[in-house]
ZAMARGU-4260 file (C-alpha; in steps of 0.2 Angstrom, whole numbers, plus 5000, padded with zeros to 4 digits):
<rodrens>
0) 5419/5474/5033 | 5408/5469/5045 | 5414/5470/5062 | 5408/5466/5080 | 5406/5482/5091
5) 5407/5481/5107 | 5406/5494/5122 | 5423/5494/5134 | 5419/5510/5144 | 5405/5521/5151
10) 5406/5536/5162 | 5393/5548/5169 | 5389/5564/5175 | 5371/5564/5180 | 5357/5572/5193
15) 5352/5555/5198 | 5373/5553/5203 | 5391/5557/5196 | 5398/5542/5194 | 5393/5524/5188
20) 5391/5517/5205 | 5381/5534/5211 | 5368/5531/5196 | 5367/5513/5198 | 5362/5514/5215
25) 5350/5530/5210 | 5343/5518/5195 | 5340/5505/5208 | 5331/5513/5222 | 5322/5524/5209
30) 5328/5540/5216 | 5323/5555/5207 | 5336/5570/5203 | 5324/5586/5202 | 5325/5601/5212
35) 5318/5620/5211 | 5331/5631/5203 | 5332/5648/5213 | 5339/5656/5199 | 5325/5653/5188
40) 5312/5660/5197 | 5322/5674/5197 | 5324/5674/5176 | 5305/5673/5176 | 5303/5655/5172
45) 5286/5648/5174 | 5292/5631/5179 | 5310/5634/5189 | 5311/5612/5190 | 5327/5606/5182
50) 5339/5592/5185 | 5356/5600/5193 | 5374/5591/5193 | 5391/5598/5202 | 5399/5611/5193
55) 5417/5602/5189 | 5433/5609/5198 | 5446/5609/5184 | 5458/5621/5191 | 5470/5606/5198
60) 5467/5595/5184 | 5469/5606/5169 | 5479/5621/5163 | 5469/5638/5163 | 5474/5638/5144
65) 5465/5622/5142 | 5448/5628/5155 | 5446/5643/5146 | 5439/5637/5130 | 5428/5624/5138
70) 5408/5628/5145 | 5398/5621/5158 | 5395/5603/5146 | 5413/5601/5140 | 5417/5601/5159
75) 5403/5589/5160 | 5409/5576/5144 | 5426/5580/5151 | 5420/5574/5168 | 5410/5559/5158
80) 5424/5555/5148 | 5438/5553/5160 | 5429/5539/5167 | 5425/5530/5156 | 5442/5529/5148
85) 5448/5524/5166 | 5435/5511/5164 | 5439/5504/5149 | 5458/5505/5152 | 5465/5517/5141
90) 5478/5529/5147 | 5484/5546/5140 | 5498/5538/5133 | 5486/5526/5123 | 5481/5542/5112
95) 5499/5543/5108 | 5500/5527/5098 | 5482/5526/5091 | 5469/5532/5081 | 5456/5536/5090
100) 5439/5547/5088 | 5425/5556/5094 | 5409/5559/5093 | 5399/5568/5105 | 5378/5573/5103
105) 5377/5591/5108 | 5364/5605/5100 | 5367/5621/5112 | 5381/5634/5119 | 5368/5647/5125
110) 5378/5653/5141 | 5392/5655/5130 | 5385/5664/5115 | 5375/5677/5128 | 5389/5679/5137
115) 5400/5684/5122 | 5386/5694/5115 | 5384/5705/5131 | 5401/5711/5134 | 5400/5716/5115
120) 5387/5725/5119 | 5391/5734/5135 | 5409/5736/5131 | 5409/5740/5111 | 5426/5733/5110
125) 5425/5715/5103 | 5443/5714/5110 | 5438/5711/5126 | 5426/5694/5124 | 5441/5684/5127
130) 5453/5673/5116 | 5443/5656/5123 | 5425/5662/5118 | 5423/5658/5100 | 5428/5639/5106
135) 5414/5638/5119 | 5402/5644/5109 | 5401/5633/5092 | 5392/5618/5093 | 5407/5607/5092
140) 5414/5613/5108 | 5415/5598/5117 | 5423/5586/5101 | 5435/5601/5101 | 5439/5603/5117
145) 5440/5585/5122 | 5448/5579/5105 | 5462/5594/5109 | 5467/5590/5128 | 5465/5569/5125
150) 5476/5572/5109 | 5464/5562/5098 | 5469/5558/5079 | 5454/5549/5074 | 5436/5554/5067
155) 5432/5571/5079 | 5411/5579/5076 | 5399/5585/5085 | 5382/5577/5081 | 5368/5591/5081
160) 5351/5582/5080 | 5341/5590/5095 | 5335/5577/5108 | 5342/5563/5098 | 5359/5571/5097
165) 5369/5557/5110 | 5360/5542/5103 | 5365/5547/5086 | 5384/5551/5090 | 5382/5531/5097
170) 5372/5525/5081 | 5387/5534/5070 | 5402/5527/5081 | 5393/5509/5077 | 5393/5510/5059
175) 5410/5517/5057 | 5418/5505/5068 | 5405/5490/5060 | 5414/5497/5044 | 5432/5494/5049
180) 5435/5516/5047 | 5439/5517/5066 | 5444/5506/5078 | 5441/5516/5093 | 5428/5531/5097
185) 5421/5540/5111 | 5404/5542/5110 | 5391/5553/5121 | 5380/5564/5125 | 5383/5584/5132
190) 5368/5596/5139 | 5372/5612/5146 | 5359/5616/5163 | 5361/5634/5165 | 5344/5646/5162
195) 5347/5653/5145 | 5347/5636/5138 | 5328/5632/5142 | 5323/5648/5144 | 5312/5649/5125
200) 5307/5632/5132 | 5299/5639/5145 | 5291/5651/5137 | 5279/5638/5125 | 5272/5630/5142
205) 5277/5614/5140 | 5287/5613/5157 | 5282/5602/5173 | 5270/5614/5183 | 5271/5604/5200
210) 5285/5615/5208 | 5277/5611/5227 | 5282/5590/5223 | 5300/5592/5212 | 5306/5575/5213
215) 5286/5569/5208 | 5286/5579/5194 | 5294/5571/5179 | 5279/5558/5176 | 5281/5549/5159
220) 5266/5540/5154 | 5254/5546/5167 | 5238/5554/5166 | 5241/5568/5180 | 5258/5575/5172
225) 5259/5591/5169 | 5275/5593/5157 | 5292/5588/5156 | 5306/5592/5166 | 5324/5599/5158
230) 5341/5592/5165 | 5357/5592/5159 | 5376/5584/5161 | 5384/5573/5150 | 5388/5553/5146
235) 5402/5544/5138 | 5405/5528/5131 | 5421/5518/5123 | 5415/5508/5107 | 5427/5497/5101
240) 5429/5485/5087 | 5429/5466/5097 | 5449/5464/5088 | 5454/5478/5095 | 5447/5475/5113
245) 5454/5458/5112 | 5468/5464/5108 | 5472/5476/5122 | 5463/5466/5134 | 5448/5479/5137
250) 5434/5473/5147 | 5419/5469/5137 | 5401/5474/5145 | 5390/5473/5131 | 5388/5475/5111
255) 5381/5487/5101 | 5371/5475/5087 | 5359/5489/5079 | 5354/5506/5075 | 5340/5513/5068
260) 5335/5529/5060 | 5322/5540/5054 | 5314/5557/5050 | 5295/5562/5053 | 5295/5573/5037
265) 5281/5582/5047 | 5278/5595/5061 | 5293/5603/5067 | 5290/5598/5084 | 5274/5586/5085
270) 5280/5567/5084 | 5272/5556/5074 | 5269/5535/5073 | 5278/5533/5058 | 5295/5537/5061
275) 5298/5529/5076 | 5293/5515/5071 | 5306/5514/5055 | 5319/5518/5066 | 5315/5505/5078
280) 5312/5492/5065 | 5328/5495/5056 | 5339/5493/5072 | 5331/5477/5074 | 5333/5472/5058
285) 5352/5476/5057 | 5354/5466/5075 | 5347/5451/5066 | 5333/5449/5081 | 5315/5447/5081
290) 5304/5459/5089 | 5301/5445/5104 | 5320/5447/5108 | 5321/5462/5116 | 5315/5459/5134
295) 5318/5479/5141 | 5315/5496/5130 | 5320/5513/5140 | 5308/5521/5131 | 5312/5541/5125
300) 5294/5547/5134 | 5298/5563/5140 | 5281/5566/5149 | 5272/5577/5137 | 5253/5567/5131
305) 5256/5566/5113 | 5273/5562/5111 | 5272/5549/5125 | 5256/5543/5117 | 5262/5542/5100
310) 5280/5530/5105 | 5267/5520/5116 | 5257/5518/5099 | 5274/5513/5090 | 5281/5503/5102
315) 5262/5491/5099 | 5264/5490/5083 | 5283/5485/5083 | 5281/5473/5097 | 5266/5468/5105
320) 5263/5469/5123 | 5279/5461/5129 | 5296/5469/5133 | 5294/5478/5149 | 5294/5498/5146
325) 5300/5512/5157 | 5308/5528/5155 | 5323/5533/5164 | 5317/5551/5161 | 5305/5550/5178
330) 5321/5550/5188 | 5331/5561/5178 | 5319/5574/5168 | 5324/5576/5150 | 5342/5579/5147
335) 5340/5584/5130 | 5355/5584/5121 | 5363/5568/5131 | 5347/5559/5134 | 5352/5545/5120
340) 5370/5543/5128 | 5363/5545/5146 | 5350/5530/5142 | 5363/5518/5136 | 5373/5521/5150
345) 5358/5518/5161 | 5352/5503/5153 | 5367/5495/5151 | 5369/5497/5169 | 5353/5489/5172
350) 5360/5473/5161 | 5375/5471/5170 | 5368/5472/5185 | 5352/5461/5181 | 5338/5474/5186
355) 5326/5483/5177 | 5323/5501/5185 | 5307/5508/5185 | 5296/5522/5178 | 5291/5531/5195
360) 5278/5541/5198 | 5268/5531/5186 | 5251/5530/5196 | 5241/5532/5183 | 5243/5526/5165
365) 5233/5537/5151 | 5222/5526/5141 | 5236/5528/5125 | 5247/5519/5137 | 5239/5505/5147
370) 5244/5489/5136 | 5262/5494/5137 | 5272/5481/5150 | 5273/5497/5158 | 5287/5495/5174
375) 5283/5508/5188 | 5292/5498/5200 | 5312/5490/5201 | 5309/5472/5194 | 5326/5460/5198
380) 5328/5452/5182 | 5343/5446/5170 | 5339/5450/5152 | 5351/5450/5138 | 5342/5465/5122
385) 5334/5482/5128 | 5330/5493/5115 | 5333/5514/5118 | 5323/5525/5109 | 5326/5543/5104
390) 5317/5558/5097 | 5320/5576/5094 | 5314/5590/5085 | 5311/5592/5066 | 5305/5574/5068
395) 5324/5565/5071 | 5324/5547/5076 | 5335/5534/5086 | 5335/5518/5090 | 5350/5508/5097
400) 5348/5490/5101 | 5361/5483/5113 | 5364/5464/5119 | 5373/5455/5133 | 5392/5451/5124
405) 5393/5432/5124
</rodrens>
């Protein structure tokens, strides 16, 4: 088997906007989503700069049965996923005579599991955690959550692969639909915002420092950042196999033609050359393009010198000097666990809508960087591949290559 994938829906729940048309217009104008959380600088945090979405009202949508076992990024992938199946035309009652699955990037539950842990603590009477905690706090908690109130009967996981986590959840929704297992999946990305989440990561120092200028802050590629910038929210979107959205008459926005994947084998949390570069070279050789076909790369640069160095490095030695280069992350700041959903859904927004957003705050590329066709500016531009790059820790790759559906 060896079949055509395409994507039929995308939904998103970001700080740069909470609905496709929000972000597009955000992507466009190159409008940054950081603010100073107050509530940081009260848990100690040396950098309180984050990316902040909405917190969901749920109460008039689903049971309180259902909203008790969810946390802050199932409400999100909820929020994510309801549009995006509105997008792609599937109903509720759709579930009930198909197969399909879910698999949703996600790598944290810290509000839960502290939560949890205190009342233990203070109480001494387990009893009174609550019958919907053990299901907010497991990793899987959006596949479970989300695969229980849509009825799903299909593949259900939760991908764990830090950073890379949503770009893998997509990688594996391509190669099980390419296979002919599933027909359907939802695919996406899930990152809770809330301090005890980032809190260790605040404490190595590797944060955004420039709390007087939030929205400058996140500064991929440039010689005068100071760190990156954590965010949060969730992203969705429908693969499907081309029979089946033919079928059903789904509307087709793009196709998913290649993933690539790769491990470092190295440092637990320094990136290296090497494994960005298999990664990027498989998905291209599993789309069947040459490294001149791919006109745009959202790049994973998350503003940190080496690793935004080393890709820059990777990206040469794959192609050359010529796809324009940006990373949405200057707008959004890093949203970890989504960031390889989010990024699809961003770029495939750019290729509908025939723009190339930019990578602000770019004023100054570092000397590791300057022969990238870097973008630091919106560019109006039709183009048919972009490449999306993601990396986490213990040296995890991604790369996804995706292309106009003709």
């Amino acid at each position: 088997m060896d079949k055509r994938v395409v994507i039929t829906g995308m939904g998103i729940y970001s700080c740069i906007g909470t609905n496709l048309a929000e972000v597009t217009k955000s992507l466009f104008e190159g409008k940054s989503g950081i603010v100073v959380d107050p509530e940081r600088i009260s848990f100690g945090f040396k950098s309180p700069l984050t990316g902040m979405v909405p917190a969901p009202d749920l109460k008039k949508i689903l049971s309180r049965r259902q909203r008790i076992s969810m946390g802050e990024e199932s409400e999100y992938a909820y929020m994510a996923t309801m549009e995006a199946l509105q997008n792609s035309g599937i109903d509720m009652s759709y579930f009930e005579h198909n197969e399909v699955g879910i698999l949703f990037g996600n790598d944290s539950v810290s509000k839960a599991v502290i939560e949890a842990t205190d009342i233990a603590r203070e109480k001494k009477d387990t009893q009174l955690i609550g019958s919907g905690a053990i299901f907010r706090s497991m990793n899987s908690t959006v596949t479970m959550n989300l695969a229980t109130i849509l009825g799903l009967k299909g593949v259900n996981m939760s991908i764990s692969a830090a950073c890379a986590s949503g770009s893998h959840a997509i990688g594996l929704g391509f190669m099980f639909i390419k296979q002919g297992l599933q027909d359907v999946i939802i695919c996406g990305g899930a990152q809770e915002i809330n301090p005890y989440a980032m809190a260790s990561f605040d404490g190595l120092g590797v944060f955004a420092t420039d709390i007087d200028h939030p929205q400058k802050a996140s500064r991929p590629f440039d010689v005068h950042r100071t760190g990156l910038v954590p965010s949060g929210g969730a992203a969705t979107i429908i693969l499907e196999s081309y029979e089946s959205a033919v079928s059903r008459g789904a509307p087709i926005i793009a196709e998913v033609v290649g993933y690539g994947f790769s491990s470092n084998g190295g440092h637990i949390s320094t990136p290296n050359i090497e494994g960005p570069t298999i990664a990027m070279r498989r998905a291209l050789e599993q789309a069947g393009i040459f490294p001149e076909q791919v006109e745009y790369i959202n790049a994973h640069a998350t503003s940190t010198p080496l690793g935004d160095a080393n890709e820059a490095k990777a990206i040469l030695e794959v192609f050359g000097k010529k796809p324009y280069v940006s990373s949405t992350k200057s707008m959004t700041g890093h949203e970890c666990w989504m960031a390889g959903a989010s990024e699809i859904v961003y770029s495939t927004l750019m290729l509908q809508n025939g723009f190339i957003a930019p990578n602000i705050n770019l004023e100054s590329p570092d000397d590791d960087v300057k022969e990238l066709n870097l973008v630091s500016t919106t560019i109006k531009k039709e183009f048919d591949i972009y490449l999306s790059n993601s990396f986490g820790f213990g040296g995890t790759n991604s790369a996804i290559v995706v292309k106009r559906f003709k």
